[in-house]
C-alpha positions as CSV (number, residue, x, y, z in Angstrom):
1,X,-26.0,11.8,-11.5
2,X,-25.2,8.4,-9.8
3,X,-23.6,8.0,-6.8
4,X,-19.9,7.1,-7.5
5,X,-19.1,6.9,-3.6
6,X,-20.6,3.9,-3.9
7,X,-17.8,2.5,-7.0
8,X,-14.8,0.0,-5.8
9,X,-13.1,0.6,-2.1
10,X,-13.3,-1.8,1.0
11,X,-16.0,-3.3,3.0
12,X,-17.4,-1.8,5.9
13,X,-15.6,-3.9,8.4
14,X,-13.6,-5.8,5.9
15,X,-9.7,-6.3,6.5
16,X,-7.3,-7.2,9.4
17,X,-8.1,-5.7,12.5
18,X,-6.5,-2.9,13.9
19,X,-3.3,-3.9,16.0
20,X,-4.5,-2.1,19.4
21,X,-7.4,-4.3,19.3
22,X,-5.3,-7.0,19.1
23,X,-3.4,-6.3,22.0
24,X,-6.4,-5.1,23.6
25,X,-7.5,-8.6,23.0
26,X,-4.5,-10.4,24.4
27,X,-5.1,-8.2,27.3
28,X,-8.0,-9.3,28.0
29,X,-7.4,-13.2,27.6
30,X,-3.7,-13.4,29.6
31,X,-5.5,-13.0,33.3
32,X,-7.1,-16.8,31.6
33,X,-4.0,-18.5,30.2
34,X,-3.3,-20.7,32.9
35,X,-6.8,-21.5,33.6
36,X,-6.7,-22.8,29.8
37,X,-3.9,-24.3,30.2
38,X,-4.6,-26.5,33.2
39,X,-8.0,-27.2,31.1
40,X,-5.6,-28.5,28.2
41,X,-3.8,-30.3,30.5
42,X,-6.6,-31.8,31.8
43,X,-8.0,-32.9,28.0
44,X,-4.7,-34.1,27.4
45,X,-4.7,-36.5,30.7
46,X,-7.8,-37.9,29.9
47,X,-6.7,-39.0,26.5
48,X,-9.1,-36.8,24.5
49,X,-7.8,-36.8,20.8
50,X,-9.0,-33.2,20.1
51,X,-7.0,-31.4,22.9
52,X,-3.5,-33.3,21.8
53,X,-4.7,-32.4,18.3
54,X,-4.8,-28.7,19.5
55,X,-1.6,-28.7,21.4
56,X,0.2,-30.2,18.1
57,X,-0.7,-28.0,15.8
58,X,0.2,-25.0,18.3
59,X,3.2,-26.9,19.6
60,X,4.4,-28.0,15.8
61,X,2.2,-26.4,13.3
62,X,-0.1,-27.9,11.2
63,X,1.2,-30.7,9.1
64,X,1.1,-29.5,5.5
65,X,-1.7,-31.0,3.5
66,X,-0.5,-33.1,0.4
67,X,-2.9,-35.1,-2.1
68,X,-1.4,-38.2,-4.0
69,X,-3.5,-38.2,-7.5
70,X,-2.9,-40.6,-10.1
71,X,-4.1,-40.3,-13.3
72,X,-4.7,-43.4,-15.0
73,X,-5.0,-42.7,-18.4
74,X,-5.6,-39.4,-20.8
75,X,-8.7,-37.7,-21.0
76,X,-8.5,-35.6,-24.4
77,X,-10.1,-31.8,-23.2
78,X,-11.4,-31.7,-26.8
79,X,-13.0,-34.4,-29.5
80,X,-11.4,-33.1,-32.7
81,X,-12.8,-34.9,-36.1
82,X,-10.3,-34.5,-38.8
83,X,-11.7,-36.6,-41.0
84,X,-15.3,-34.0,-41.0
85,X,-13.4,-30.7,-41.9
């Protein structure tokens, strides 16, 4: 007989991580929050595109991503003979 443990279900390891190790990891990185934020500070004094990009898209969110397409004329999906059937 096969092994149907083996059929559908999750990923070892796959998913959102349990909350306590998020707040375990917050833990960790709060005694470092104003060290990083001196050092974000610092980029930001210096001019350095990449740390105001950071700060922005904490500060304000991303800006949402939009795509102008123009189509300039239509493209028939198929190539239909009437005239052959």
């Amino acid at each position: 007989m096969e092994n149907k443990n083996n059929y559908g279900g999750k990923r070892e390891g796959a998913g959102r991580k349990p909350k306590a190790e998020e707040v375990a990891l917050i833990e960790r990185l709060s005694p470092l929050e104003p060290l990083a934020f001196a050092a974000l500070e610092k980029g930001l004094a210096n001019g350095d595109f990449k740390f105001t990009q950071l700060f922005y898209n904490y500060y304000a969110g991303k800006p949402r991503e939009t795509k102008d397409i123009t189509v300039s004329n239509e493209q028939p999906i198929f190539n239909i003979d009437l005239d052959e059937v």
